[in-house]
N, C-alpha and C positions, 0 to 999 in steps of 0.2 A: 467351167466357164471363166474360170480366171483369168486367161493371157482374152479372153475376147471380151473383159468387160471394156466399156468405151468411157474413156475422160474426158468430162463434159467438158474441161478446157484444153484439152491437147486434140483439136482435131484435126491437125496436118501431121499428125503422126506418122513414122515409118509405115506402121499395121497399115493405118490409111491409106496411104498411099501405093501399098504393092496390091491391092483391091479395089474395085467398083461398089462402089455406094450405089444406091438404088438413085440419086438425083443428087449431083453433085451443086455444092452454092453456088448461088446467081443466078437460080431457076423460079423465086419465085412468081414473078408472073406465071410460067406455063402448069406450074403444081394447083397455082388458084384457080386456073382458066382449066386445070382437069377435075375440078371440086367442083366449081359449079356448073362444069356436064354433069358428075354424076350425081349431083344434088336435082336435079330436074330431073333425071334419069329416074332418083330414087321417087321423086314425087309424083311420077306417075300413076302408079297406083291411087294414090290417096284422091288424087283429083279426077280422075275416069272412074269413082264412081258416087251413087246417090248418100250411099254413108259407109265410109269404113269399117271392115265388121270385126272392132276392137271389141270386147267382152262390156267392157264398163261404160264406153265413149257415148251411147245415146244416153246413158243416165247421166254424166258430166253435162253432155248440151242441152239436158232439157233445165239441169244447173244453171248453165250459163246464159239460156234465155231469163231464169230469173231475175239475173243477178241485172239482166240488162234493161230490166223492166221494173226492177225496185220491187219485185213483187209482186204478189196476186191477194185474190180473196183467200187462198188456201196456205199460201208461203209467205212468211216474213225472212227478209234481209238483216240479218242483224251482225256486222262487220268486226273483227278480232283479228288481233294477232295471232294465228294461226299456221302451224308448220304442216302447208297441204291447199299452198293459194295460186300456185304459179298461172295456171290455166284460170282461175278465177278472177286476176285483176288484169290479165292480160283481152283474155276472150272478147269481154262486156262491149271495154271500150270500143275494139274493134267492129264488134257488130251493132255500133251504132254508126258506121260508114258502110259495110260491106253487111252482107243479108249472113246467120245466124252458121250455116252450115260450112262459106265461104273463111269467114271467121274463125270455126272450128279445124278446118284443115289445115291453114298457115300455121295455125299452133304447131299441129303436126311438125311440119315443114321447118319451123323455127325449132324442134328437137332435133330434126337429124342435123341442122344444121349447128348448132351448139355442140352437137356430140360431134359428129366427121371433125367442126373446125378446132374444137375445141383439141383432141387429139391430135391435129395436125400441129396448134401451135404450143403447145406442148411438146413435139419431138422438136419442132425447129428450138427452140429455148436450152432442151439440151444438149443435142447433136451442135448445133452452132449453124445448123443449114436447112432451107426449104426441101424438102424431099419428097417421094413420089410414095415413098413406103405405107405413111401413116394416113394415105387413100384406103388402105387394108381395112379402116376404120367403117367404112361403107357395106362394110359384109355384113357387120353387128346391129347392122340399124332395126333389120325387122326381127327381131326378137322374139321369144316366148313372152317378157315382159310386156313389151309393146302389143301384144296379141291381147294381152289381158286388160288393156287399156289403163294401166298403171302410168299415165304420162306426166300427173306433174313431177313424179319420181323421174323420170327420163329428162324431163326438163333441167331436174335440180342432176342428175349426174354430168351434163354440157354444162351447166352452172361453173359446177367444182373442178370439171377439168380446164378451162378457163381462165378459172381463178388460180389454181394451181400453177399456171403459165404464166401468171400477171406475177404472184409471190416472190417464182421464182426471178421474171424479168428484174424486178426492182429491189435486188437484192445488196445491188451496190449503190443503191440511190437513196435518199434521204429519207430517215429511220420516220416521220411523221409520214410522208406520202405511202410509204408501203404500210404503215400499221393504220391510216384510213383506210387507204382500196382495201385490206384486206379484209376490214372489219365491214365493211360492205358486201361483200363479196361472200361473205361469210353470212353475213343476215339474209341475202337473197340466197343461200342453201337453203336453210333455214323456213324462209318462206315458201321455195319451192315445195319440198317434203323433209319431214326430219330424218329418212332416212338418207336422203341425199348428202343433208347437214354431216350424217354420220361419217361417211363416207368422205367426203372434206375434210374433217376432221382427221379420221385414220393416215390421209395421204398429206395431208401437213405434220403429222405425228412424222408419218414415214420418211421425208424429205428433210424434218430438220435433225433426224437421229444420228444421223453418220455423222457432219461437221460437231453436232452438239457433244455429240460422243470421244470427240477429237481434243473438243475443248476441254472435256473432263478430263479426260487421262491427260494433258500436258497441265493442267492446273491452272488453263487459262480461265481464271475467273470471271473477270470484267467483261472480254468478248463471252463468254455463257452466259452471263449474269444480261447484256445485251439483247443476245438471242431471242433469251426467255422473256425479257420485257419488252419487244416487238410481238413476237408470236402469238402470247396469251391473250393482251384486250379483243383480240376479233371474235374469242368464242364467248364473252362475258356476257354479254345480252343476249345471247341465244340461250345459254346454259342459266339464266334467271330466270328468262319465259320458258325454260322446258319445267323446270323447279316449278314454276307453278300452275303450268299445264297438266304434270302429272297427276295431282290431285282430282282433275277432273276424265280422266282416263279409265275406261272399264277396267276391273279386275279379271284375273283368268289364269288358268295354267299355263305353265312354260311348258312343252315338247318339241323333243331332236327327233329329226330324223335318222335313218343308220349311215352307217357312210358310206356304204351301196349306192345310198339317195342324193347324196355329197356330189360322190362322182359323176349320177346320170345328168343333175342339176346343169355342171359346167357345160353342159351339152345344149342348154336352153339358150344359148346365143345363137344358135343358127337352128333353132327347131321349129320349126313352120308347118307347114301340109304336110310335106312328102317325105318321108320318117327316110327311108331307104339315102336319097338325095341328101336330104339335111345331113343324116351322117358319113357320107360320103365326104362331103362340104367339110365339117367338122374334122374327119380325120386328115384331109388333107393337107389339112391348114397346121395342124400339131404334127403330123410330117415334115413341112417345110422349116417348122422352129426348131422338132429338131437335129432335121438334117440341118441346120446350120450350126446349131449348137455343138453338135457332133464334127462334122468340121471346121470349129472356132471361127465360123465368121458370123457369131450373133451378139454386134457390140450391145450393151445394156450401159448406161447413166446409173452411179451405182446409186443417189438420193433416190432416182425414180424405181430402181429395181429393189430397193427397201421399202418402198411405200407400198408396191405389188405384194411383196408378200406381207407387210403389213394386214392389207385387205385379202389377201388371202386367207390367212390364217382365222383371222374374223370372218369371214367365211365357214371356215370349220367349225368354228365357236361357236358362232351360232345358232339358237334355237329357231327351230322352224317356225314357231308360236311363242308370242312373249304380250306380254299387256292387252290380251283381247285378239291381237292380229294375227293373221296366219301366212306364212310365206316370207317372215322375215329373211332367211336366207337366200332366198329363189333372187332375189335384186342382187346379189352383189356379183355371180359371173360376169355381169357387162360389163361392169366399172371398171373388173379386174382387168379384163383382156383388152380393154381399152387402154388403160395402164400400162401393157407391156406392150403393144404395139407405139404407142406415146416414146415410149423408155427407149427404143431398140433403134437399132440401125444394123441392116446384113450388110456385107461388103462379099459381093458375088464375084464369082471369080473373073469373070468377063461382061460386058455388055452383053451379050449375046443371051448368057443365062437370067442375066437379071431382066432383059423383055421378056424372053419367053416366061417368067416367074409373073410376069406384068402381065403379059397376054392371058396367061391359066386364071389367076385371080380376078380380068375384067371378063372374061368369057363365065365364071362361074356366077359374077355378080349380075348380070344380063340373063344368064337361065332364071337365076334364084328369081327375081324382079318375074321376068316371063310367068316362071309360074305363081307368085303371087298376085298378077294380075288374072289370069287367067281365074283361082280362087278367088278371088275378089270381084269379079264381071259376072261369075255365076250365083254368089251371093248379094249382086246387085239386084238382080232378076227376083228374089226372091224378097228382097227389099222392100222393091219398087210394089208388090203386089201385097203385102204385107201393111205398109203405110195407105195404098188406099184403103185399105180397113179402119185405117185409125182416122184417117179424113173422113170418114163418113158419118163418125160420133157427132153427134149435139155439141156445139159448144156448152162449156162448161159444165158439162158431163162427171160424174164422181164414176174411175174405174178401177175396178180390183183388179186383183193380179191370183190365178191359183198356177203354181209352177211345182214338181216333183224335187226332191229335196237334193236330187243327184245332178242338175241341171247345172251346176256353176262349173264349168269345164271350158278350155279353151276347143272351138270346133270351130269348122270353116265358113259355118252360117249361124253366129251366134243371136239368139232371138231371146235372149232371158229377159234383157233390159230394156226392149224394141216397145212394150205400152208405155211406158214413162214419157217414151214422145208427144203421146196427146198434151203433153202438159204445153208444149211449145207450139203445137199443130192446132190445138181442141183448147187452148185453156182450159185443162182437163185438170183434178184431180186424184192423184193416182199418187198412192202412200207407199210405193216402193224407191218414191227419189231417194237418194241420200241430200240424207236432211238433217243428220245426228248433231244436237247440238255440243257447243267445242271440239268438233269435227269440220263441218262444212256451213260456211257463211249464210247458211241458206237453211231455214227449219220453219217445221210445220207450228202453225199458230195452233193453241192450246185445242182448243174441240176437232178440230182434224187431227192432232196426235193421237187423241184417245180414239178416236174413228180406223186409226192409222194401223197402230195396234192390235184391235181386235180383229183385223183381216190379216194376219199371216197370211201369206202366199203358198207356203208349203202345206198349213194348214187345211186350207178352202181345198188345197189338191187333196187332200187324204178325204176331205171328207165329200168333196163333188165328185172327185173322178176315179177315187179306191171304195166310196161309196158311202154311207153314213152308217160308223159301226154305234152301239149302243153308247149311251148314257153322251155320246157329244150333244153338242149345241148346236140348233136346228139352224135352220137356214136364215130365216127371216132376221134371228139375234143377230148374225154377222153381216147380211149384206139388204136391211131393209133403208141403211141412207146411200147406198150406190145403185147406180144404174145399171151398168155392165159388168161384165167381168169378161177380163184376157184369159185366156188358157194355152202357155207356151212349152213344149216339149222338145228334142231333140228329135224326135220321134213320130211318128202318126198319132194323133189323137183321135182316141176313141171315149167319149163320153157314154156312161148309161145313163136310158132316160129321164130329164125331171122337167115336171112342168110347170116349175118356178123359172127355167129357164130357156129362152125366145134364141134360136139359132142369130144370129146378126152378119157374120162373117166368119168364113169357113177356109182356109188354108191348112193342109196338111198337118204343120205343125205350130199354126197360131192361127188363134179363133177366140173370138169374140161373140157371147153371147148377152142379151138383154135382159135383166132383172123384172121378172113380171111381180107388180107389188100389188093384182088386185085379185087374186088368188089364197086361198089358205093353205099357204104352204109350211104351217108351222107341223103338220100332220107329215112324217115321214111316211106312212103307209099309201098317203093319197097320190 
């Protein structure tokens, strides 16, 4: 890639010029006017239907009706600096003008738009021009991630590429205004997710390495001694609240995956429903990089092609499980290959090739969309008949939750998190919110913790619906202060009989039964 890396400041180069850029400068108006088509293009989905069937998103919104109500009999509000808010201080406000669900989508919508634009202005900062290329950006937006409902992480990674762009814009402007924005810029990672923060971090590592590195070997002191005294105070109050957030973080084993798992991971940017499709999508796409790589027209910004593999390589680094969490790896493909589309400019050898390259990439992004609407309208249906179940609970109803311990998987009608709704539906509750205190701003008040506790979810399934093996704890210990109980499966439930519990609502694979509490049902035989 040598002779085709791209100098951010030589862009009227010979190379340039005997090539076609994908959107030559003085185009911005028509690049923004082709952003937000396919920014409404992309939001279709999210607004055609009743709720997004993100993994985690109904347990966020039943979060965010908290947060927007100060709380209930069952949750207290209790406010911190916390790295894992972005959706938390955003959502509230908003849905005190616009109703609870409306609210939760624009979040949506304010990710892809963070991410796309963020990318976009990122290539123009290095390239020197608006261009058509780093629309490429809109391929990535429905992710595995995104599927997992991981969004204030998505949020915080449109954060940092952003900020990344600002860093770089104001790099010849006065050393106080670039070391506020960025220390700004840098807190709101930060607050987004601190994995996001991480990621900010890596690609400001990665972008000041090469000049910094220039400065060392010529011995230029002063300008390094500069550098590092702009660059460092932005991460000093993040890196003092992580210092003393850790203390209050679970313990746990670190494990890797192999790097079998490495490789299948980078695949989770375009992996959605249709396995066959999605990798199709994906190989095409590492096709065209690199047929252009292959022949040299895949210019690369060398700060930003340092900070790519910066986070690449962290990437490989990392453990899959670190501090309690699992999938710390699984987040960084988006970043990356957002990164390198940011970094890049192809110089096609004709107009001719570089539309048809335009027309494959907006026809493939119209199928992708197609068919995740298409999953998403059939998972509405299933929704829709799902929540009048939860509508039909007593307000202020106490519901369990018994779910199989294999349940947390991305699938195309996920129903794990779907009773947490009564909390915003039913002022219900239901001790499966996340609610972990120095986690999420939002925890259970002391006697519903310990209520919260003793109904394990995976639990109540082993012993309601695998059936009650000896020496457990009968029924009435676990669920004589609730009312109901959810039963959610990927699968047909099939319950054996017990006449502790009253059918209430019956779907395939979420059902809701009634807590009968004037029976002696401390007797398993009866």
């Amino acid at each position: 890639m040598g002779r085709a890396v791209l100098r951010q400041r030589e862009p009227n180069s010979a190379a340039a010029k005997s090539s076609v850029a994908v959107r030559p400068r003085g185009h911005g108006l028509w690049v923004w006017s082709a952003f937000a088509l396919l920014l409404a293009l992309s939001a279709v989905p999210v607004f055609s239907t009743v709720l997004p069937p993100l993994v985690d998103y109904p347990n966020h919104l039943a979060r965010m009706h908290l947060l927007a109500e100060g709380g209930d009999a069952f949750y207290t509000v209790h406010w911190a600096v916390l790295p894992n808010l972005a959706e938390d201080l955003i959502v509230p406000p908003l849905a005190h003008v616009l109703p609870l669900d409306i609210a939760g989508k624009l979040f949506l919508v304010m990710i892809f738009a963070l991410m796309a634009g963020g990318t976009m202005w990122l290539n123009r900062v290095t390239t020197g021009a608006w261009r058509i290329w780093p629309l490429l950006g809109f391929l990535f937006l429905y992710n595995r991630i995104l599927l997992w409902g991981f969004v204030n992480y998505l949020f915080g990674i449109g954060v940092a590429l952003g900020g990344t762009a600002l860093w770089l814009a104001l790099e010849r402007r006065r050393w106080w205004l670039r070391m506020l924005s960025s220390s700004l810029v840098a807190f709101a990672c930060f607050l987004s997710h601190i994995a996001a923060f991480g990621v900010y971090t890596l690609v400001i590592l990665g972008v000041e390495a090469l000049p910094a590195t220039g400065e060392f070997r010529g011995r230029e002191w002063p300008a390094l001694a500069r550098r590092i005294a702009i660059a460092v105070p932005q991460f000093v109050a993040p890196a003092a609240l992580l210092l003393d957030l850790q203390r209050s973080w679970p313990s746990g084993m670190i494990s890797s995956a192999g790097l079998w798992r490495k490789a299948d991971l980078l695949f989770s940017v375009f992996d959605n429903y249709n396995r066959a499709f999605d990798l199709a999508c994906f190989a095409l796409f590492l096709a065209l990089i690199g047929w252009l790589v292959w022949t040299r027209r895949f210019g690369v910004g060398p700060r930003l092609a340092s900070a790519a593999g910066i986070v690449f390589t962290a990437y490989l680094l990392l453990p899959s499980q670190i501090y309690g969490g699992s999938g710390a790896d699984h987040r960084l493909p988006i970043a990356f290959f957002l990164l390198l589309v940011a970094a890049s400019v192809p110089r096609f050898a004709s107009r001719q090739t570089a539309a048809a390259v335009g027309m494959a990439a907006a026809s493939i992004l119209v199928i992708r969309l197609g068919v995740i609407e298409h999953v998403w309208r059939k998972a509405d249906r299933i929704y829709a008949a799902d929540l009048a179940g939860i509508d039909a609970l007593p307000r202020g109803s106490k519901l369990a939750i018994a779910q199989p311990p294999h349940l947390f998987h991305v699938v195309p009608v996920p129903e794990v998190h779907l009773p947490v709704l009564a909390i915003p539906r039913r002022e219900a509750f239901v001790p499966a919110l996340f609610a972990i205190p120095g986690q999420q701003p939002v925890t259970l008040k002391p006697a519903f913790a310990a209520l919260a506790e003793a109904a394990q979810p995976q639990r109540l399934w082993t012993i309601l619906a695998d059936g009650l093996a000896a020496g457990r704890e009968p029924l009435p210990a676990l669920l004589e202060h609730y009312d109901f109980v959810a039963f959610t499966d990927y699968r047909p439930i099939q319950l054996p009989s017990n006449r502790c519990l009253a059918s209430f609502f019956v779907q395939p694979t979420f059902q809701i039964f009634r807590v009968v509490h004037d029976l002696d049902c401390a007797d398993p035989s009866g």
